[in-house]
C-alpha positions as CSV (number, residue, x, y, z in Angstrom):
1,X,19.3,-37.6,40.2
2,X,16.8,-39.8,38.9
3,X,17.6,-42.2,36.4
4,X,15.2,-40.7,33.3
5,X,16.7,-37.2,33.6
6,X,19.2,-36.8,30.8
7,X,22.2,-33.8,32.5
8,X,23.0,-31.4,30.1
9,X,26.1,-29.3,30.2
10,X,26.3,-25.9,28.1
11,X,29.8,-24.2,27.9
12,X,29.6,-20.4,26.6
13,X,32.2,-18.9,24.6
14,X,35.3,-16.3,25.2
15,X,33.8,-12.5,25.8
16,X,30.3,-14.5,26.8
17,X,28.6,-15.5,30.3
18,X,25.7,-18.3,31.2
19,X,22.9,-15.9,29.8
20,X,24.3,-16.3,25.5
21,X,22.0,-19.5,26.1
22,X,19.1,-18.3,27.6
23,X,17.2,-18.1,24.1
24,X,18.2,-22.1,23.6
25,X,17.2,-23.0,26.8
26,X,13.9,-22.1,26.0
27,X,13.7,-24.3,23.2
28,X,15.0,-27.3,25.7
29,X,12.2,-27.1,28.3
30,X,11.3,-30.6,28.7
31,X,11.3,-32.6,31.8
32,X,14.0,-35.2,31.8
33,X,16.6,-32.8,30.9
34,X,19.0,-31.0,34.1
35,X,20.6,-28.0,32.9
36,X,23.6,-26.9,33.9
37,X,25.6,-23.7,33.0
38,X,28.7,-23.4,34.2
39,X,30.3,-19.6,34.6
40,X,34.0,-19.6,33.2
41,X,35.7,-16.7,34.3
42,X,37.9,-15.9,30.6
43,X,39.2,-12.4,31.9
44,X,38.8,-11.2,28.4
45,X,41.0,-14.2,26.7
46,X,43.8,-13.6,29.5
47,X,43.4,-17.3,30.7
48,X,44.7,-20.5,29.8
49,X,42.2,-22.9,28.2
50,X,43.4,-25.5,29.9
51,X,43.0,-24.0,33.4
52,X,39.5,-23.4,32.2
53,X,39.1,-26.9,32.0
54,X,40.1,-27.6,34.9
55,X,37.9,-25.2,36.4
56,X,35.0,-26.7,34.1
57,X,36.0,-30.5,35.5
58,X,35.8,-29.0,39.1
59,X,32.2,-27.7,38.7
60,X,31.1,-31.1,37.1
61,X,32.3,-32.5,39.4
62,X,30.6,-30.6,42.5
63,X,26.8,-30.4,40.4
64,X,27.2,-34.3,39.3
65,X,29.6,-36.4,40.9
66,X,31.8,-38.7,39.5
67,X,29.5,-41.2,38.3
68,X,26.7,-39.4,36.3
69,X,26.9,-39.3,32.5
70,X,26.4,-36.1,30.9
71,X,25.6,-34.5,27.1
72,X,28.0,-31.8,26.7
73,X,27.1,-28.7,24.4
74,X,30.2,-26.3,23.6
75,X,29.6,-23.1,22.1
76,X,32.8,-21.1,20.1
77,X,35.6,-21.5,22.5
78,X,33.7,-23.6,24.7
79,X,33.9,-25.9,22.4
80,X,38.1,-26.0,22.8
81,X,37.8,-26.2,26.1
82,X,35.1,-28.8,26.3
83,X,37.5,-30.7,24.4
84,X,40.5,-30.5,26.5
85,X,38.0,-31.9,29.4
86,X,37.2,-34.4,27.0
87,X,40.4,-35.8,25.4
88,X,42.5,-34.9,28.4
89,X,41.2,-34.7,31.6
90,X,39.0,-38.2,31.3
91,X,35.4,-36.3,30.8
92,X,34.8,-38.3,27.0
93,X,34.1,-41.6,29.5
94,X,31.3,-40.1,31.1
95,X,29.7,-38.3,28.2
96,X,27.5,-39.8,26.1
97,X,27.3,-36.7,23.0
98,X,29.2,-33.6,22.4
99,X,27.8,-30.8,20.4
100,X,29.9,-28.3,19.0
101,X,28.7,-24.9,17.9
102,X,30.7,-22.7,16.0
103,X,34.1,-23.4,17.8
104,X,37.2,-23.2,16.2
105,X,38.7,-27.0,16.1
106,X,41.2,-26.0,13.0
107,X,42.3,-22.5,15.1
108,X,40.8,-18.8,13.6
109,X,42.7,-16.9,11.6
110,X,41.0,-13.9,13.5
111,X,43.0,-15.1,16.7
112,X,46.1,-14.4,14.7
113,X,47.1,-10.9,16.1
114,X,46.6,-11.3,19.3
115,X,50.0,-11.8,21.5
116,X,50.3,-15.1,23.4
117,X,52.2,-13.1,26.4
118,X,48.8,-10.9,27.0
119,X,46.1,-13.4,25.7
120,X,47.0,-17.0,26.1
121,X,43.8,-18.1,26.1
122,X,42.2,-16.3,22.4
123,X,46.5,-17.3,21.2
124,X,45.6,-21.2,21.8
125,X,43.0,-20.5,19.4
126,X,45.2,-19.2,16.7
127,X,45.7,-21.7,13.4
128,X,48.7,-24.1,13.8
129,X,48.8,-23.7,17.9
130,X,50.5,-26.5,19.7
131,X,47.1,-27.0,21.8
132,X,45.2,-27.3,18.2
133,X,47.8,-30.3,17.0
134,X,47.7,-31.5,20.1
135,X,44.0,-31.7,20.2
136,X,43.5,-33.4,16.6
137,X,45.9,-35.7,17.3
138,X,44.4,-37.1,20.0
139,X,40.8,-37.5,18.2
140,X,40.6,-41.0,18.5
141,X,39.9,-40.4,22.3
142,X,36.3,-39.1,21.5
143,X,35.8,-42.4,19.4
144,X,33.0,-43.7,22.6
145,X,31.3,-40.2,22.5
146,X,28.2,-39.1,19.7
147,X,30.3,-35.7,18.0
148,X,28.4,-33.5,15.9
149,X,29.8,-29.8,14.4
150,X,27.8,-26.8,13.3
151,X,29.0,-24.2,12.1
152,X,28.2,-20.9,10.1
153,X,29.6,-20.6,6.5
154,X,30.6,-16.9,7.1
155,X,31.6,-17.3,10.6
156,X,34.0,-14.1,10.9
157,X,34.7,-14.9,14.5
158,X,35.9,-18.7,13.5
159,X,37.3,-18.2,10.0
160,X,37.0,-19.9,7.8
161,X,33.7,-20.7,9.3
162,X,33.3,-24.1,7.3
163,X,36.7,-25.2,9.0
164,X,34.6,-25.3,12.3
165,X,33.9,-28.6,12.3
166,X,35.5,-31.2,14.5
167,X,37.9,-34.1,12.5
168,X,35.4,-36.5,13.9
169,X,31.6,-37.3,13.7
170,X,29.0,-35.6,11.8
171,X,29.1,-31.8,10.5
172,X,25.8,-29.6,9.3
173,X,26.2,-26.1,7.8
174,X,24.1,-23.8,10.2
175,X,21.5,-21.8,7.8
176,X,22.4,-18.3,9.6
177,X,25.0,-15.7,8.6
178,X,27.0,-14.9,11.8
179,X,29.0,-16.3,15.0
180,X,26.3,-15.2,17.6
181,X,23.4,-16.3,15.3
182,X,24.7,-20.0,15.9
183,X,23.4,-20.0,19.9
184,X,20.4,-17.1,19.1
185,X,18.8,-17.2,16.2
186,X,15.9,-19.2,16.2
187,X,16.8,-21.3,12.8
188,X,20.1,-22.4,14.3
189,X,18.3,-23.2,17.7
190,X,15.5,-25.5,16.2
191,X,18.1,-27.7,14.8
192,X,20.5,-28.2,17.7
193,X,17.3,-28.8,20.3
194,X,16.7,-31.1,17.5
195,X,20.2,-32.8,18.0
196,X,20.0,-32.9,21.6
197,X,16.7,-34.6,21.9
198,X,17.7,-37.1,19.0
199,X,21.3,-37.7,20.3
């Protein structure tokens, strides 16, 4: 890899595959950035975020090695499990920025129904979960990493959308009206190609 070419890692959401960012790629066509798109397989919620993340930390591992630095982008429940990589798994000392998008760092109140037997992975996401606490607890492990938060005001997907926001760094107010506008609409995708060429 040479040494001007920035890696860029973009983790999709639960119910969403690689392609949700094919609209923001094309806003990030320049050519010291290496794109990478990892495929987590969710099974509809059913799994674990954690054994997402270690599935995430595997496939870093295999594109870039162990010594490469990366910008991390996580998009609704990528964003959790970006996190877990991050805080727990040693991935905030090799990452330089971490964009969220719309994730739920607080929990959803629209996870609430959901039974953690069937759906572990959409119950971690549920306000008050142990892997929430345990998360924003351990913030001050992301203290060496850039973090910035968007998030929609009407977010029905995270709700309360304005609770999206990581408890550290820098948090904007997306100007679009729903979850999927946050990684599609072009408003919301001028602003974080914004971010990632500034940070």
């Amino acid at each position: 890899m040479r040494s001007n070419v920035r890696n860029l890692v973009l983790v999709h959401g639960l119910w969403d595959e690689p392609s949700v960012f094919d609209r923001f790629v094309g806003y990030l066509q320049t050519e010291d950035l290496s794109i990478f798109i990892p495929h987590l397989e969710h099974e509809g919620g059913r799994v674990c975020l954690k054994n997402l993340a270690i599935e995430l930390d595997h496939l870093i591992l295999d594109r870039f090695g162990t010594d490469e630095f990366i910008q991390l982008i996580g998009f609704s429940m990528g964003g959790l499990i970006s996190r877990i990589w991050l805080q727990q798994m040693g991935g905030a000392s090799r990452t330089s920025s971490f964009i969220s998008v719309g994730s739920p760092h607080r929990g959803t109140f629209t996870a609430q129904l959901f039974p953690t037997k069937l759906f572990c992975g959409i119950a971690e996401m549920k306000r008050g979960s142990a892997l929430v606490k345990e998360l924003n607890r351990e913030t001050h492990l992301l203290k060496s990493v850039r973090c910035i938060s968007f998030y929609c005001r009407w977010d029905l997907m995270v709700f309360p959308g304005w609770q999206a926001v990581l408890p550290i760094g820098k948090h904007f107010a997306s100007p679009v009206f729903t979850h999927k506008d946050l990684i599609t609409h072009h408003r919301s995708l001028e602003i974080l190609a914004e971010a990632i060429i500034r940070y």
